[in-house]
C-alpha positions in Angstrom: -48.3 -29.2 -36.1 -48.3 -25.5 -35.3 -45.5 -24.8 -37.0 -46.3 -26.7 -40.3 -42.6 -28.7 -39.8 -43.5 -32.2 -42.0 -45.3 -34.6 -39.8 -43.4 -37.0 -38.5 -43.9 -41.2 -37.8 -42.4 -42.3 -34.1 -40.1 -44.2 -36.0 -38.9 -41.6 -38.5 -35.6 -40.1 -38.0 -35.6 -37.3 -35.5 -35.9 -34.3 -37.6 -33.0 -32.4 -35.2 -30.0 -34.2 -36.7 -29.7 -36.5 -33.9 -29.8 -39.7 -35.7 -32.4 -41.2 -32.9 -36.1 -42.0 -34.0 -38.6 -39.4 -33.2 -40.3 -41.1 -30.8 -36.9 -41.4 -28.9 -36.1 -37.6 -29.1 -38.4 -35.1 -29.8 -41.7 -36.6 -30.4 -42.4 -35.9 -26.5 -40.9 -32.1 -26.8 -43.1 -31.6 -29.7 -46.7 -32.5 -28.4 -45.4 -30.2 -25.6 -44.9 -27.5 -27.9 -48.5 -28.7 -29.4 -50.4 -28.6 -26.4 -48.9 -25.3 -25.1 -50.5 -24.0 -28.5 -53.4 -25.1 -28.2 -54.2 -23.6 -25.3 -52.9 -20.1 -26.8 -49.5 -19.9 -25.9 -47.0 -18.1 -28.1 -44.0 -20.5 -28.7 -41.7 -20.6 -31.2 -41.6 -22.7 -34.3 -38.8 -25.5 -34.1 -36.7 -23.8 -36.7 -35.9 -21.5 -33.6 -34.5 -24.9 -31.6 -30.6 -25.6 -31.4 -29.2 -28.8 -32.2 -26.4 -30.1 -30.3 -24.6 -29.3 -33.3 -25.4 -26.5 -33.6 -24.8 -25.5 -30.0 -21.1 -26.7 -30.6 -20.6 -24.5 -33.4 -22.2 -21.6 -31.6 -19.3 -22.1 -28.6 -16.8 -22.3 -31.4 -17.9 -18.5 -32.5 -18.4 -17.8 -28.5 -14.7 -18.6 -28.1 -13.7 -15.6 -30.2 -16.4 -13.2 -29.2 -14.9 -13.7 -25.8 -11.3 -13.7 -26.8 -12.1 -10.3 -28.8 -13.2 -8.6 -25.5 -10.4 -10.2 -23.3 -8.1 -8.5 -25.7 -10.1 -5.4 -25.5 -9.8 -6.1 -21.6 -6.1 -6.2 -21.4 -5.4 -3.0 -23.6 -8.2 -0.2 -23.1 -7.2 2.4 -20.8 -7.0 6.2 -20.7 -5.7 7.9 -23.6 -6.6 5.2 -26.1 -9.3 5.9 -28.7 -12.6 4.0 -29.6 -11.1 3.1 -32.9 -8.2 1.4 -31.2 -11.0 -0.7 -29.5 -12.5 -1.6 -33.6 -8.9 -2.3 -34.3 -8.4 -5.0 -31.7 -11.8 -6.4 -32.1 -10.9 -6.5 -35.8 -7.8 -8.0 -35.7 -8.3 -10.3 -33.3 -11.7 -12.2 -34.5 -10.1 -12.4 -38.4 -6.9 -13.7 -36.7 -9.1 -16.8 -35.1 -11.0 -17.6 -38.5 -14.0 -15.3 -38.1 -16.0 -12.5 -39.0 -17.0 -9.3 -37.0 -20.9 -9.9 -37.7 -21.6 -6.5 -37.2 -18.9 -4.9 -39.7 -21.0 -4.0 -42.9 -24.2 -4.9 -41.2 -27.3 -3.0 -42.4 -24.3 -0.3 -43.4 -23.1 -0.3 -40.0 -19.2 1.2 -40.8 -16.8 -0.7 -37.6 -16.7 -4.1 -36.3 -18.3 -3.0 -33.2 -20.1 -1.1 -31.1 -18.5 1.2 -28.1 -21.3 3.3 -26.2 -19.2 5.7 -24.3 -21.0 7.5 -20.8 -24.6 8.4 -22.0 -24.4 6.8 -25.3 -26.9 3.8 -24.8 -26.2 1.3 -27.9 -24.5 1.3 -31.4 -21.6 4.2 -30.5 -19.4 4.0 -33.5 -15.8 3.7 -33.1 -13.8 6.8 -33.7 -10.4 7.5 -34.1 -11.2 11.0 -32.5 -13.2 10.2 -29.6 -10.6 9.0 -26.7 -11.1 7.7 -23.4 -10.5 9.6 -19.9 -10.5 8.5 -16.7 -14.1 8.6 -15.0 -15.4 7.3 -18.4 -17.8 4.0 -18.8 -17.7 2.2 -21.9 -19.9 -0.1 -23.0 -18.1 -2.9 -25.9 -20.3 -5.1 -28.2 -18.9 -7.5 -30.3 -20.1 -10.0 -32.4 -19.0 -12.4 -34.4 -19.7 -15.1 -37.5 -17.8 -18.2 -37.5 -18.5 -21.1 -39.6 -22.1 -19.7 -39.8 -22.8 -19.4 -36.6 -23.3 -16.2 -35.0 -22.3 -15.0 -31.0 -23.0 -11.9 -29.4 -21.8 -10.4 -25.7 -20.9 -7.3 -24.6 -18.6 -5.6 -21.2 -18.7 -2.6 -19.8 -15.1 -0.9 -18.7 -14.6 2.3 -16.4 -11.7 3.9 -17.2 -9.4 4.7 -14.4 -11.0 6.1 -11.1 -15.0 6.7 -11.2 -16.9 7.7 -8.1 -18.9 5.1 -5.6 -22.4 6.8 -7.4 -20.9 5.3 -10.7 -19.1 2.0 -10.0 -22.5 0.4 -7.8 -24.4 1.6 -11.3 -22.1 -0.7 -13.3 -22.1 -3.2 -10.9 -26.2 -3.3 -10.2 -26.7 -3.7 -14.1 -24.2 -6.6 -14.4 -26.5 -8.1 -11.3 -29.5 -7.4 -13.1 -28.6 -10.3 -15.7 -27.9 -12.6 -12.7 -31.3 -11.2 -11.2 -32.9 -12.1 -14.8 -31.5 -15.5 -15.3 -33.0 -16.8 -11.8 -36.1 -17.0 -13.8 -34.8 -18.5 -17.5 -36.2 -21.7 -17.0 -37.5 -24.6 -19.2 -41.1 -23.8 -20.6 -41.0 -20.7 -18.2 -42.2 -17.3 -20.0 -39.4 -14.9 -21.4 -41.7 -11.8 -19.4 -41.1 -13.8 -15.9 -36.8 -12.5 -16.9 -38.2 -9.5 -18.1 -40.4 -9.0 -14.5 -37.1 -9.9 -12.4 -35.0 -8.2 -14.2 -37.4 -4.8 -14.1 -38.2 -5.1 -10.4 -34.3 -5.1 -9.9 -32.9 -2.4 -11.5 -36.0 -0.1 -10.4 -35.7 -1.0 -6.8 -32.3 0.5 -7.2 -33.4 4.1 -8.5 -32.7 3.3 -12.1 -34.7 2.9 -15.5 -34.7 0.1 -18.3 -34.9 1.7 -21.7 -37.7 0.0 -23.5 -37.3 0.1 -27.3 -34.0 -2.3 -27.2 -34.2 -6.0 -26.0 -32.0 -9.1 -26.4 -33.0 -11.4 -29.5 -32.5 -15.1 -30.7 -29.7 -15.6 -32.5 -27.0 -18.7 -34.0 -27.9 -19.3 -37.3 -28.5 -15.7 -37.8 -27.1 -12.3 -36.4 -30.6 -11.2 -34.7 -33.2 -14.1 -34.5 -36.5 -14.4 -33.2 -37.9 -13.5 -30.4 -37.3 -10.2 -29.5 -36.3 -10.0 -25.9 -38.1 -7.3 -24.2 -36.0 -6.4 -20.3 -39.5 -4.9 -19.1 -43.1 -6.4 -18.9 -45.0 -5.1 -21.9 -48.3 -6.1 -23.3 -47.0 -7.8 -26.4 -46.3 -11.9 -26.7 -45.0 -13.7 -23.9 -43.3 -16.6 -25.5 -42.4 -19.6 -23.8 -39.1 -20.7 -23.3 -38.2 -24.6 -24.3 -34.9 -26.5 -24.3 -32.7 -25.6 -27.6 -33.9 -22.0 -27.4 -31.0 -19.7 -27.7 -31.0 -15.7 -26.9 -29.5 -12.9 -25.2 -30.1 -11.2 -22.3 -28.9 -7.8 -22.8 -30.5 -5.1 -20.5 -29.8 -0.9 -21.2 -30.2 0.7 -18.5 -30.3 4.6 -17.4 -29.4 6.5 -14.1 -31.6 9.1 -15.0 -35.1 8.4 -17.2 -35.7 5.7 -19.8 -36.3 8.3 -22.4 -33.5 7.5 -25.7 -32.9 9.3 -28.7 -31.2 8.4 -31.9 -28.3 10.7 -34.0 -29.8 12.3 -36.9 -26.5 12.7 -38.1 -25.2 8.6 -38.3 -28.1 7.1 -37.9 -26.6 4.4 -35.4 -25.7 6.6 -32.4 -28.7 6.2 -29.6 -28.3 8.3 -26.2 -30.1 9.0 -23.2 -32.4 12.3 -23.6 -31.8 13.4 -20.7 -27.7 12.7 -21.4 -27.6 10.7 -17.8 -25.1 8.1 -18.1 -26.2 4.6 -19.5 -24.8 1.2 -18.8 -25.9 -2.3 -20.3 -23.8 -5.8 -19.9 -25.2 -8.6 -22.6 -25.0 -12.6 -22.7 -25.7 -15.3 -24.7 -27.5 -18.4 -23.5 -29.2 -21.6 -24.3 -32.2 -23.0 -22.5 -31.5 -26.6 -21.3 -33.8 -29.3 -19.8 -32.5 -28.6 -16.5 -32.0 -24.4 -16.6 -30.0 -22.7 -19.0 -26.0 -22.6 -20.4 -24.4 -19.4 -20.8 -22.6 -19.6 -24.1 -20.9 -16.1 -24.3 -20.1 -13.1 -21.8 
């Protein structure tokens, strides 16, 4: 097989855990897989494939990820700090039995991420930097539980914003919904991407290119990478058991980013128009797809 998993005999135990014989389970998925292949399709290898079990231990991690940014939901308002937000993210997910995934994360200093107005991803949290109203924020949080990793993000506006603001929030939360119309079993990940594009332009806005979605459950970031706008690079098909996020930054102004010389971490627009981005966590299923975190 492509992938160079151990061959297996149809009457083998299923290598996904499953206790069925292969022929009975995956044997059928996997000469898919094969064939697809064959005819030079990029798919991933079967290590990339969810079990049942562990799609139940991902939910378990999902249910604190939400929680985490319910509780952010109920408290943030004007006059609180970023920090605050790391504090109840903190608190919260070691209260439940889990970990922030991102705190300590390729030296990443706070449990997670708040990208305040035309800060595009990985704002640290700062006990300095306070909310107003007319403010969007933008909170990622992720979290380990058990092993298994979940990732979502919200964006907030603070108080009152203008009409010009709110429909930007609003059209990239669509976007996702725009996206997911084309996640579909053994679809390609570039036929999201190509909805999800078409969307957001039509609507005067720009997709930043150089940050995607990813796969992710046994580990924090996972292949594939999850591109939000057609490229020429690999467009990898999309079986049952594959799990990712869909995670689109988008720009009123141009797509152009730059990153803080002085963190590291900080990304913002160039052009310091104001950025937005709404993420989810799905699994592919035999019949569409399961949203596992939001």
């Amino acid at each position: 097989m492509y992938d160079d998993f151990a061959e297996l005999g149809r009457n083998d135990a299923c290598w996904c855990g499953s206790g069925k014989k292969y022929k009975k389970c995956h044997a059928d998925f996997d000469e898919k897989l094969e064939e697809l292949y064959l005819e030079g399709k990029c798919v991933p290898p079967r290590s990339l494939i969810k079990t049942q079990a562990d799609i139940e231990g991902i939910k378990k991690s999902a249910k604190v990820n939400i929680g985490a940014l319910d509780e952010v939901a109920k408290n943030i308002k004007a006059g609180c700090t970023t920090e605050d937000i790391d504090n109840w993210v903190h608190d919260f997910t070691l209260d439940n039995g889990a970990i922030p995934a991102p705190l300590n994360y390729e030296g990443y200093p706070k449990s997670c991420c708040t990208s305040v107005n035309d800060v595009v991803c990985h704002g640290i949290p700062n006990k300095n930097q306070v909310l107003k109203d007319g403010d969007i924020v933008n909170v990622d949080c992720s979290t380990v539980k058990d092993g298994y990793f979940s990732d979502s993000s919200r964006m907030f506006i603070i108080g009152e914003a203008s009409k010009e603001i709110n429909k930007f929030v609003e059209t990239v939360r669509k976007s996702i919904n725009v996206g997911l119309t084309q996640v579909k079993p053994w679809f390609n990940l570039q036929d999201m991407a190509r909805e999800l594009q078409n969307y957001v332009e039509a609507q005067g806005y720009s997709v930043v290119r150089e940050y995607g979605g990813h796969g992710i459950g046994k580990e924090f970031h996972e292949d594939p990478w999850v591109s939000h706008t057609v490229y020429a690079g690999e467009d990898m098909i999309m079986p049952p058991g594959m799990c990712f996020t869909i995670e689109p930054m988008v720009n009123m102004g141009k797509y152009k980013i730059v990153t803080s010389k002085e963190d590291g971490w900080t990304v913002r627009t160039k052009d310091h128009s104001l950025s937005a981005q709404w993420e989810i966590q799905l699994v592919v299923t035999n019949d569409g797809y399961e949203i596992l975190s939001w």
